[in-house]
N, C-alpha and C positions, 0 to 999 in steps of 0.2 A: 614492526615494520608497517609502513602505510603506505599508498595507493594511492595517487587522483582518481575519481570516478567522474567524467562528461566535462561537459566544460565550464560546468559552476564550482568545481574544486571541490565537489565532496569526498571524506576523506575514509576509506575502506580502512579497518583493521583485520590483519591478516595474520596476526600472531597466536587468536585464539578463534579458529573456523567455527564453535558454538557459539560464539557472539556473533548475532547479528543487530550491528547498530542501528541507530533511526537514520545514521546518513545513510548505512547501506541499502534503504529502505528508501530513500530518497532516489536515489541510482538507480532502484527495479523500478519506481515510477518514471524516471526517466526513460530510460530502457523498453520501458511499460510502450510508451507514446514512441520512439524511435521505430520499436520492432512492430507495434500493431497500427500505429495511425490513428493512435485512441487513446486520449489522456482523462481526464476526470471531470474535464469542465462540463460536462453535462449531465452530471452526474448531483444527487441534494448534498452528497457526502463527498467532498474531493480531495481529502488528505488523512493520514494517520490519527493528528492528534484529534482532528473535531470528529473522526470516527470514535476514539476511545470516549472522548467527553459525552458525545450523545449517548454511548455505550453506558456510562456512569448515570447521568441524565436522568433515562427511564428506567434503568436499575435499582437506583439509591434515592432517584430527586422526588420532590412531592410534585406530581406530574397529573396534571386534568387531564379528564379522560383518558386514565394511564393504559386501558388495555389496547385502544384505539392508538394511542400513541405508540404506544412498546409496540403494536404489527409491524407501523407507519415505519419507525425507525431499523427496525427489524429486517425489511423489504429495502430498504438504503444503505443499508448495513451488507446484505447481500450481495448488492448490488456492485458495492466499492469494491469488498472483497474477493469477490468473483473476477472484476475487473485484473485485481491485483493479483492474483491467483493467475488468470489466463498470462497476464505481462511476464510474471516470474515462469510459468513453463516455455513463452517464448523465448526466454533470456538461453534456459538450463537446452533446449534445442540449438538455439545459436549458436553455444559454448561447446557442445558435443559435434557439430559442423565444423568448427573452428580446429578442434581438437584432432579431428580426422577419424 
């Protein structure tokens, strides 16, 4: 069974509740910016996949001044995820509101 999620048409699967897709991920950053008035644009890191890439990056890549970079990235990293973090407890509040 699938779901719209906002008004871009992304598509929730509901058939197996431990998957959570990269759309549904897409939806808590929607969700993110609807419920807080805070999206990512101001942010060095503003989505999923270029958080994992830098995450790869200074993990694996051959990286100048890698200890200085791995903070740098590190400290942006935080940053996104904390973001995402607050958005998603907004959401799981909203939903307990909703719920009654």
């Amino acid at each position: 069974m699938t779901d719209e999620c906002g008004t871009q048409g992304f598509v929730l699967r509901h058939d197996n509740p431990s998957v959570f897709t990269s759309a549904a991920w897409k939806c808590a950053s929607a969700g993110c910016l609807a419920l807080t008035g805070q999206g990512y644009g101001d942010l060095a890191i503003q989505e999923g996949n270029m958080a994992s890439l830098e995450f790869l990056r200074v993990t694996y890549g051959d990286v100048e001044d890698a200890e200085e970079e791995r903070e740098r990235v590190r400290r942006e990293l935080e940053e996104y995820c904390g973001r995402d973090t607050e958005g998603m407890a907004w959401i799981v509040d909203a939903l307990r509101k909703l719920a009654g």
